[in-house]
Structure formats: structure tokens, C-alpha cells
C-alpha positions as CSV (number, residue, x, y, z in Angstrom):
1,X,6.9,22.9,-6.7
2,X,3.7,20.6,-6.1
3,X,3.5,17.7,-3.9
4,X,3.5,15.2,-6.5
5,X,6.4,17.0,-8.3
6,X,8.3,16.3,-5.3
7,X,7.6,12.8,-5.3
8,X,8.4,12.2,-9.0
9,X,11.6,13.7,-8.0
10,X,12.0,11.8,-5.5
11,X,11.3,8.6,-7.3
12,X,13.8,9.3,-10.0
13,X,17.3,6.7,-10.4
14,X,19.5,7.0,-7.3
15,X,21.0,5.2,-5.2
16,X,18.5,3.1,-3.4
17,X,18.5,3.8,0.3
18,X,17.8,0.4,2.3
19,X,17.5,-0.3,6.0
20,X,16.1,-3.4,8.5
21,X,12.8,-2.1,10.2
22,X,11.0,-4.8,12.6
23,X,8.1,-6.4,11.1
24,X,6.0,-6.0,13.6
25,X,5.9,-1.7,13.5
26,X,5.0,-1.8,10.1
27,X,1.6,0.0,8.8
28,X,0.0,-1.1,6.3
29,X,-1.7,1.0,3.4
30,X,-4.4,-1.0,2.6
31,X,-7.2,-2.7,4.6
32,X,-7.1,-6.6,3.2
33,X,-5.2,-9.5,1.9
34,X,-6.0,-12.7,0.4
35,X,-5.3,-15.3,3.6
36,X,-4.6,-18.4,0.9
37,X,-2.1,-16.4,-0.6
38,X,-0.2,-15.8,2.9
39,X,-0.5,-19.3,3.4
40,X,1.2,-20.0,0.5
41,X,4.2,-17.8,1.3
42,X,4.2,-19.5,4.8
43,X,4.5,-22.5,3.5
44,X,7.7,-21.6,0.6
45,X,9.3,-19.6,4.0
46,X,8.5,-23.0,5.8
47,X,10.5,-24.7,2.9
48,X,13.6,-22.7,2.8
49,X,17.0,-23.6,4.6
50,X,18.5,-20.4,6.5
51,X,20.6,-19.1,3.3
52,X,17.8,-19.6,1.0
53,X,15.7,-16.9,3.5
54,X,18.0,-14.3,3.7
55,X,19.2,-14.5,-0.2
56,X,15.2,-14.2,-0.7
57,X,14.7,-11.8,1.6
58,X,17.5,-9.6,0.4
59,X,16.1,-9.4,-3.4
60,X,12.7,-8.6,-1.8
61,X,13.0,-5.4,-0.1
62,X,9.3,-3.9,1.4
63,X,9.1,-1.1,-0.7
64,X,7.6,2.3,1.1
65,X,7.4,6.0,2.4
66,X,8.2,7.4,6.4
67,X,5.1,8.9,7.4
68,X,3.5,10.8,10.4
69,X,5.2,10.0,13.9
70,X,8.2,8.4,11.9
71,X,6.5,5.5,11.1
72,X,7.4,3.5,7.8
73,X,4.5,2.6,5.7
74,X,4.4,-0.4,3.1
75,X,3.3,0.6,-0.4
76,X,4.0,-3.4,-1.4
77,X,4.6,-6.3,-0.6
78,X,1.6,-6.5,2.4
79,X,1.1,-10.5,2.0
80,X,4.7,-11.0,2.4
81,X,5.0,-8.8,5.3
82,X,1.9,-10.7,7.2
83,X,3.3,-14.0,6.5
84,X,6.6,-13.1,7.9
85,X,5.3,-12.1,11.0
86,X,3.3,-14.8,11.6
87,X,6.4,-17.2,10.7
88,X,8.2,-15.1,13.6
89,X,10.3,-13.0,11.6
90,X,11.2,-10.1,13.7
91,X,13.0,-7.8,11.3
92,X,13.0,-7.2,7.0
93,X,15.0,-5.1,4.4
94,X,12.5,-1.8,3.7
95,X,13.6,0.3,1.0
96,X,12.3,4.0,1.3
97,X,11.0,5.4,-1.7
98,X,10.1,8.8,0.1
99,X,10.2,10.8,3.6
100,X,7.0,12.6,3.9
101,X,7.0,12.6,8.2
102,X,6.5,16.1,7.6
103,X,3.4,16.3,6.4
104,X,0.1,16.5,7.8
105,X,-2.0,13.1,8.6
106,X,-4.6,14.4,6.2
107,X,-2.5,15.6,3.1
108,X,0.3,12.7,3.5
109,X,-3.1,9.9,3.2
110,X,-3.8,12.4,0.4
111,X,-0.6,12.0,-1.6
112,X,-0.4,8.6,-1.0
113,X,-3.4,7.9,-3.3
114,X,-2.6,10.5,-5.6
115,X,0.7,8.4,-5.9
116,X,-1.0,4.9,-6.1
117,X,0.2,4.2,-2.8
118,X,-3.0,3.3,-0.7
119,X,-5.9,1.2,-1.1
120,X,-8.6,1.9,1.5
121,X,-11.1,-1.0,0.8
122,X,-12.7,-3.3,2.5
123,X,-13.2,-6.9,1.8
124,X,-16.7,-6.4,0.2
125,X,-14.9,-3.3,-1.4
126,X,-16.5,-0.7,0.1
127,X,-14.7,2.2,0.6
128,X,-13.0,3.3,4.1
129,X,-11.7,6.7,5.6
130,X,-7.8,6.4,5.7
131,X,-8.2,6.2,9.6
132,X,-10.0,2.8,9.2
133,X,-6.7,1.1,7.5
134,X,-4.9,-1.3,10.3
135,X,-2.2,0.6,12.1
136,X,-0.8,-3.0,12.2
137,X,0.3,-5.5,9.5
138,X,-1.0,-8.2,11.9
139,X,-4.2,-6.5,11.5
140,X,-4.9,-6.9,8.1
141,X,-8.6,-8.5,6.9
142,X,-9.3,-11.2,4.6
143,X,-10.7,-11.2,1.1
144,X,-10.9,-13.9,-0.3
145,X,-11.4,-12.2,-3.4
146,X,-7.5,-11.2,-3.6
147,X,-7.0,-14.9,-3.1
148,X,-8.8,-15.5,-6.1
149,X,-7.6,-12.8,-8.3
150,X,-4.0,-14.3,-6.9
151,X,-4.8,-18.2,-8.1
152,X,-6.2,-17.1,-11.4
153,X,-3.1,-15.1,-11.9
154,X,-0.9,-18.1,-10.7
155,X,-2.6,-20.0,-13.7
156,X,-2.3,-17.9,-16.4
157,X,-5.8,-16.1,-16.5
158,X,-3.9,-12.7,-16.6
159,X,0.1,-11.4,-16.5
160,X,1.5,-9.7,-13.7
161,X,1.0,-6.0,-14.2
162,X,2.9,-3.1,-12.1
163,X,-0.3,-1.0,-12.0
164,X,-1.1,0.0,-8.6
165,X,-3.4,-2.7,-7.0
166,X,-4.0,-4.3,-10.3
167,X,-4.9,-8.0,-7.8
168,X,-7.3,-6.0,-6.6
169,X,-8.8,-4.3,-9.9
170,X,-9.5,-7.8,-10.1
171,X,-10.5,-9.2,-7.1
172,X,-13.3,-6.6,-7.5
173,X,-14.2,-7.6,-10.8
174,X,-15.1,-11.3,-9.9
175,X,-16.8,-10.1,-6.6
176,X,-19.2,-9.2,-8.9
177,X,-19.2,-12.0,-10.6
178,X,-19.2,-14.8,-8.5
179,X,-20.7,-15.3,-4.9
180,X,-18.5,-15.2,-2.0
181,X,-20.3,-18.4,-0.7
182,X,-18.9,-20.4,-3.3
183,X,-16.0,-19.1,-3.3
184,X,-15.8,-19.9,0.5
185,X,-17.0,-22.8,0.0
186,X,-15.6,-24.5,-3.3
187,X,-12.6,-22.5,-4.0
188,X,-11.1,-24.6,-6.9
189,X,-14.7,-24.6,-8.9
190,X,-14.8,-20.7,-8.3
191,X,-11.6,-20.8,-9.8
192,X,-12.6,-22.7,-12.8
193,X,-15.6,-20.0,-13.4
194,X,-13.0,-17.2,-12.7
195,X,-10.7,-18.3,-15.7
196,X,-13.4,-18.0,-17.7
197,X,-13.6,-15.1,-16.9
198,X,-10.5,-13.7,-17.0
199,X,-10.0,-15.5,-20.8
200,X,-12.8,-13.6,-22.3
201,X,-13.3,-10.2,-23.3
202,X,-15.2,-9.3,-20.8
203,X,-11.4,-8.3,-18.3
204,X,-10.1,-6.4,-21.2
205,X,-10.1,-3.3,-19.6
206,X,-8.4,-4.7,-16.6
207,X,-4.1,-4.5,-15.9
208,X,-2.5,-8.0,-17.0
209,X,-5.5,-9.1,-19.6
210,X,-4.4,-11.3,-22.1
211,X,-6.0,-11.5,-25.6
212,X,-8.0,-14.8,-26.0
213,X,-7.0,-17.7,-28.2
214,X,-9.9,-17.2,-30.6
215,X,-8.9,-13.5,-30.8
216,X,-5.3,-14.3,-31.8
217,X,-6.6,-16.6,-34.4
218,X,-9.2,-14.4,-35.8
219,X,-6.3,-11.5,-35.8
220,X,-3.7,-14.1,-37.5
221,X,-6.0,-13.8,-40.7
């Protein structure tokens, strides 16, 4: 049986298997975040009584796999995870999807992006070896690109999607679209040329597009 035959076992209906791992030993599987979107987590955390967190906390298990030396690496939920730890959270709910600590470094980076499960890009995304990906989630670098793709999303330029990375699919899009500069520098007027983007035909081939209005209508005919 392959590798990833294993793994679709794996990942069939059972009985979830849930534990408490401290934030802070967590390893990420990607390289970057969006920083605005963090902050925006910080601030609903910020907002919450003590029941409110751990109800929220308890129907948002960090999804992942145990890897090499035993280590339990996120395949979701990396914004979350960052924010938490800088809001001093010293432990979360992880649900483990798969055990793979006994594989070798090489083949279990392999399988994880056979899976989906990694994203080794920078934040002008450029391509990485698996090695360069933070062995913390404190680590994590910002593109402000994700933050983009995350606000556009957030007002209806596209629908949540569950393909792997599908933020990114189109934080990479608009990078080559719009200039970082502005978008460093004017965020809310790079958002206005980003839903323009992301409501034309031009994202149709990206996860979460949604047909434009004068498509619909010319359908409706």
C-alpha cells in the first residue's frame, strides 16, 4: 500500500482523536501569514469573556499530523495559532489527522505536499526548501498579500473554499496585480482595486470565485 493510500485511510470517518499541545512547540507548514489578519483575531480574543474562549477554542481544534522527533505539525489554522501565542495562550485543542513520526524528514515534507498539507513560499512567493519553513509558529513571516486575499474575502470578492491554501492561490494572484507599496501603503484603496478584481472574470480559475452580476444576468436570458 502507498503512502498516500495510507493517508486516505487514515483520513477516513472515525472517531476524532483530540489532545491539548502547548502553543508555543508547534511547527508550522508554511512560511507566511497575513499580520492584519492576526491582528484581527487578537483583537475578537481581546473581546471575549473566559467562557466565550474556551467554547471558541473548543470548536476550533488546530488540525495536523506528528512528524519527525514527535513534533506535531499544523496543516491549518497558522493565523490562529500565532495570534494565540502572542495573546499568551500557553496551550490549544490539536486534532491529529495522521502519525507519520516514522518517516524520514525528506519523504514525510514529501507527503505532506502530496497531501496539500504544506506551503513552502515566501512572502514574494518564491519558492523555499522544506528546511527554510519556521520550526516555530512565532516565526512565521508577513505577506501582506494573504492580508489582502483575507479582506477581499471578508467582503465578498470570493467564498470560502476548503482547497488547500486557496488565501494564498489568491494572495499570489493580486501580487501580480497590484504593487506591494500600495498595498503597504494604502491598504483600503488596494482593496478597492483587488474587488475588482476578484468580481471579474479574470479569478475564475481560482477556489471561491463567484460569477459576476453581469454574468448572472446575461445567463438569466
Amino acid at each position: 500500500m502507498s503512502l498516500t493510500n495510507k493517508i486516505d485511510r487514515m483520513n477516513a470517518p472515525r472517531a476524532k482523536h483530540f489532545e491539548l499541545a502547548a502553543v508555543a512547540d508547534l511547527h508550522p507548514t508554511q512560511m507566511t501569514i497575513g499580520m492584519r489578519e492576526v491582528a484581527i483575531k487578537r483583537e475578537r480574543w481581546r473581546e471575549m469573556d473566559v467562557e466565550r474562549r474556551a467554547r471558541f477554542l473548543d470548536k476550533r481544534c488546530v488540525p495536523g499530523v506528528m512528524g519527525p522527533d514527535s513534533r506535531f505539525y499544523i496543516t491549518d489554522r497558522h493565523h490562529l495559532a500565532h495570534a494565540l501565542y502572542h495573546e499568551g495562550v500557553a496551550h490549544v485543542p490539536v486534532t491529529i489527522v495522521a502519525n507519520l513520526s516514522s518517516l524520514r524528514r525528506e519523504v514525510f515534507w514529501s507527503l505532506l505536499e502530496r497531501c496539500g498539507w504544506t506551503h513552502p513560499f515566501d512572502d514574494v512567493g518564491r519558492r523555499h526548501r522544506y528546511d527554510d519553513i519556521p520550526n516555530s509558529i512565532s516565526n512565521l513571516m508577513d505577506d501582506p498579500f494573504r492580508s489582502l486575499a483575507g479582506e477581499v474575502k471578508r467582503k465578498g470578492g470570493y467564498s470560502k473554499h476548503k482547497a488547500p491554501f486557496s488565501e494564498f492561490r489568491w494572495a499570489d494572484f493580486l501580487r501580480a496585480k497590484i504593487d506591494r507599496k500600495v498595498v503597504e501603503a494604502d491598504f483600503d484603496g488596494a482593496v478597492l482595486l483587488a474587488m475588482g478584481l476578484a468580481l471579474s472574470s479574470e479569478t475564475a480559475a481560482l477556489p471561491g470565485w463567484r460569477v459576476p452580476a453581469s454574468d448572472e444576468t446575461i445567463r438569466a436570458r
